[in-house]
KOLDRENGU-85618 format. One line per 5 residues: for each residue x, y, z of N, C-alpha, C, O, CB. Coordinates in steps of 0.05 Angstrom, whole numbers, padded with zeros to 5 digits. Each point is the difference from the previous one (the first is absolute). Glycine has a CB too. Layout:
REM residues N
X,Y,Z,X,Y,Z,X,Y,Z,X,Y,Z,X,Y,Z; ...
***
This chain:
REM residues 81
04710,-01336,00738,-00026,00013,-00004,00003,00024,-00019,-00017,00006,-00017,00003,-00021,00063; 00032,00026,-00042,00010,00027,-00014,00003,-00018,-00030,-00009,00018,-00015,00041,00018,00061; -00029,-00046,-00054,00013,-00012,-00028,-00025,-00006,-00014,-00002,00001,-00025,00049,-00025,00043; -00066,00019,-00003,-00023,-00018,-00003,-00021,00026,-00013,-00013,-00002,-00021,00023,-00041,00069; -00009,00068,-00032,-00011,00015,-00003,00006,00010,-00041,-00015,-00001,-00020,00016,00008,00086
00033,00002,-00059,00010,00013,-00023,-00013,-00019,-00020,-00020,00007,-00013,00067,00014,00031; -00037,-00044,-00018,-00017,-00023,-00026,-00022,00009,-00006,-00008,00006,-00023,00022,-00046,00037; -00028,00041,00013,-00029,00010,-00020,-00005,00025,-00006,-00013,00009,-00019,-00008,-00039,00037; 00031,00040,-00005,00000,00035,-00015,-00001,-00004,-00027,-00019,00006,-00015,00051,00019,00046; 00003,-00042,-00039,00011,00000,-00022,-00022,-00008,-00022,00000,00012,-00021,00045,-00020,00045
-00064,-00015,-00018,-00012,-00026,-00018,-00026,00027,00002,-00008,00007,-00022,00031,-00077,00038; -00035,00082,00005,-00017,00009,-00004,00001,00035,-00023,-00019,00006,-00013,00011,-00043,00065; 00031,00051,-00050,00008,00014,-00018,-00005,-00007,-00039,-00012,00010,-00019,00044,-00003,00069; -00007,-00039,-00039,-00002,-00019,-00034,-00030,-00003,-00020,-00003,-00003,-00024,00040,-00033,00051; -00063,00038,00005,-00020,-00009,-00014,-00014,00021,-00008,-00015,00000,-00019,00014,-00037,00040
00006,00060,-00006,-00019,00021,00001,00014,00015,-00035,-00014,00010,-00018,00004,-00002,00087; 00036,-00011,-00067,00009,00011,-00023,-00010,-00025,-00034,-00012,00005,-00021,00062,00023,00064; -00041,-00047,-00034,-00015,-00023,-00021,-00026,00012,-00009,00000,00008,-00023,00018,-00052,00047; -00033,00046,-00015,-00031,00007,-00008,-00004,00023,-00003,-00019,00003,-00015,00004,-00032,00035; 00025,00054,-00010,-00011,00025,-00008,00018,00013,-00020,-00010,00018,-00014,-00012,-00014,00058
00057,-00012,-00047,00018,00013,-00021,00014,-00024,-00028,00013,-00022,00000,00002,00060,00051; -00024,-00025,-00069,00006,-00007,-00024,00012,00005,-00022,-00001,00025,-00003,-00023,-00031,00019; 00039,-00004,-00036,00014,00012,-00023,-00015,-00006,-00019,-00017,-00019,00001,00059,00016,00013; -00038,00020,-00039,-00008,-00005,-00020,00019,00001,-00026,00020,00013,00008,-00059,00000,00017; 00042,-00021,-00053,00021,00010,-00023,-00025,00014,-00010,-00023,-00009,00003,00067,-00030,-00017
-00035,00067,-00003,-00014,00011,-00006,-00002,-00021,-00038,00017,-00015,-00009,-00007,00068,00056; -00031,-00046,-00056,-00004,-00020,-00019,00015,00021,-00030,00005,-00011,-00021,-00059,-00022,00049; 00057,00052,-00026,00014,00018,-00014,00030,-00002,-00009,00011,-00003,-00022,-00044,00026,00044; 00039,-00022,00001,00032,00010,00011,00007,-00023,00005,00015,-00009,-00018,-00016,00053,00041; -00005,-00064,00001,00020,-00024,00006,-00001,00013,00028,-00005,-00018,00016,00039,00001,-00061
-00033,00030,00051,00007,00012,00030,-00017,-00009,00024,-00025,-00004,-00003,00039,00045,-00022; -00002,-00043,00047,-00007,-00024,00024,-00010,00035,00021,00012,00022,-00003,00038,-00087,-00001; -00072,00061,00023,-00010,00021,00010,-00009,-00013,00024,-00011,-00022,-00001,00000,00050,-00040; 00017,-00014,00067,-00021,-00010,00028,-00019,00023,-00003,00003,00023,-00009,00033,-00048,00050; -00067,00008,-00026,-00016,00018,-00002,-00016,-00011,00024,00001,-00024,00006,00002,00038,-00058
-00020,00005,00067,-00022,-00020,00018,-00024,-00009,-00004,-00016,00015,-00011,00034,00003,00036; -00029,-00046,-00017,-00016,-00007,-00010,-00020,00008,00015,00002,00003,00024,00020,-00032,-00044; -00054,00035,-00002,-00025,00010,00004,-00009,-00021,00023,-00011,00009,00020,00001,00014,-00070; 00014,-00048,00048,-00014,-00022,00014,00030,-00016,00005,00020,00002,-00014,-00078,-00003,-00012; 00056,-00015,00048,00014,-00021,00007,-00012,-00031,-00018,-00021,-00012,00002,00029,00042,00050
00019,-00036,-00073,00005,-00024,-00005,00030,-00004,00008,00017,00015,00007,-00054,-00016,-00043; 00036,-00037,00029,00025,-00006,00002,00028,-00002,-00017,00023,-00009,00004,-00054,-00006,00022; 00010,00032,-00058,00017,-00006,-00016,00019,00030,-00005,-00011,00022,-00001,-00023,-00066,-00018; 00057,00040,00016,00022,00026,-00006,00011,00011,-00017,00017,00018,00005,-00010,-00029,00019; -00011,00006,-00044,00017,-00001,-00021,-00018,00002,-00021,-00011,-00022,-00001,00046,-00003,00022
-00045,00042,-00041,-00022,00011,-00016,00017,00001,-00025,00025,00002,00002,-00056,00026,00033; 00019,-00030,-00061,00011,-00001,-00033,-00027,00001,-00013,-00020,-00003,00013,00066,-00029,-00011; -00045,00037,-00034,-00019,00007,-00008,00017,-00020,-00030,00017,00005,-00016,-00044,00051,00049; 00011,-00078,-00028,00007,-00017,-00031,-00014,00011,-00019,00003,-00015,-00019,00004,-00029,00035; -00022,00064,-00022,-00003,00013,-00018,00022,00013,-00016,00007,00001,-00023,-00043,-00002,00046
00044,00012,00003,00020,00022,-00016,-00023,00022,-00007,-00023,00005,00008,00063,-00041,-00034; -00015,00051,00002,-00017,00019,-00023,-00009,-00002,-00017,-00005,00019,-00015,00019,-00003,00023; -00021,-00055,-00016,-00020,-00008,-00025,-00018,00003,00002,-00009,00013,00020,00024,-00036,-00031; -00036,00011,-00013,-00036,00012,00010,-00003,-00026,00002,00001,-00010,-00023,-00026,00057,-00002; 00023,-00058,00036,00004,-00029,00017,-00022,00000,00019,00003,00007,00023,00050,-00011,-00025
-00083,-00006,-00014,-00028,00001,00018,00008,-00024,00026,00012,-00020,-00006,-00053,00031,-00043; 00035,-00005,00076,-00010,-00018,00011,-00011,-00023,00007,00002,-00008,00023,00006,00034,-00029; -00021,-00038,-00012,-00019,-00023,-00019,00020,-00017,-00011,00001,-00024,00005,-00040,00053,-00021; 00054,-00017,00002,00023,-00008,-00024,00022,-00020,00014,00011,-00018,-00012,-00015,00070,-00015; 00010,-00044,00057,00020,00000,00015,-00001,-00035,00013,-00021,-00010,00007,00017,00072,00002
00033,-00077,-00009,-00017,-00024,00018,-00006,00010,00034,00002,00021,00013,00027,-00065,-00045; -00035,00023,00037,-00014,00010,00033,00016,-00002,00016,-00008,00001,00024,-00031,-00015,-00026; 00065,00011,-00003,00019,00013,00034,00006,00032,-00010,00004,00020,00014,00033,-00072,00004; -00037,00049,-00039,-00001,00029,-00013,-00013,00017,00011,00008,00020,00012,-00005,-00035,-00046; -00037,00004,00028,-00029,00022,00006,00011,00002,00032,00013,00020,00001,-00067,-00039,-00038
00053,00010,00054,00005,00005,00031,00023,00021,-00002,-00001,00024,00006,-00012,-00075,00014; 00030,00041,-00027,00028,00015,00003,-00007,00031,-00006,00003,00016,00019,00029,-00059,-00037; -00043,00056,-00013,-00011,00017,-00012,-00026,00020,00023,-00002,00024,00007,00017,-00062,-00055; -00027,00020,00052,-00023,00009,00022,00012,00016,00023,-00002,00024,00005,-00025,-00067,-00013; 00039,00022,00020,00011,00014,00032,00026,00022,-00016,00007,00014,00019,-00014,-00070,00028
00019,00064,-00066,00015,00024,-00008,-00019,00021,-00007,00010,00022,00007,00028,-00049,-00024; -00063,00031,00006,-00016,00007,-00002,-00019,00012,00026,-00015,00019,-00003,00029,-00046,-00038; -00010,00014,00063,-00015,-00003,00020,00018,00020,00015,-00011,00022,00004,-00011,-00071,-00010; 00048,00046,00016,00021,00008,00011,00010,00023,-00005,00006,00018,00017,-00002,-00055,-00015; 00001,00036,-00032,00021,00025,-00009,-00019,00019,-00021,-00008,00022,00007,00059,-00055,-00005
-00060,00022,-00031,-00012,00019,-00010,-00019,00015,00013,-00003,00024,-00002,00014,-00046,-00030; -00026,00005,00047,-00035,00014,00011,00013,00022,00027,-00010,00021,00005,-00034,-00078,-00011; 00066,00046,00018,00005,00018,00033,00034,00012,-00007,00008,00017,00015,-00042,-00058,00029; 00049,00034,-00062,00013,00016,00006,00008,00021,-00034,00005,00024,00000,00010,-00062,00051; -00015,00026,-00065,00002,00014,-00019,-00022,00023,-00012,00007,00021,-00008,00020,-00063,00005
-00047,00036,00004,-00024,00020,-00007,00012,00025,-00001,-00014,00020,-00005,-00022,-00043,00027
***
């Protein structure tokens, strides 16, 4: 019973951390950063395929535009400002 418990501690910790803590590379530098997230998703791991070109949004193919969006969403708008 005791084992049963720890597991879920454990699995319930894994999830709570999955969704609310995130990394990002900064699109500058290269550099990998944890940060907490404004909202719970399941995704972890943030990049900005832009980079530092002037590389419109529009321009971009579409795993791109998503990808671009949620870095935008995440990091420029909540943590960088």
């Amino acid at each position: 019973m005791k084992k049963l418990k720890i597991i879920l501690l454990l699995f319930y910790i894994f999830l709570v951390a999955k969704f609310w803590i995130g990394m990002y590379e900064d699109d500058e530098f290269g550099e990998k950063r944890l940060f907490i997230k404004h909202k719970p998703i399941w995704k972890s791991y943030f990049y900005s395929p832009r980079g530092m070109r002037d590389w419109k949004i529009k321009d971009m193919p579409t795993e791109y535009q998503e990808e671009q969006k949620l870095f935008d969403e995440f990091i420029i708008k909540k943590i960088i400002q």
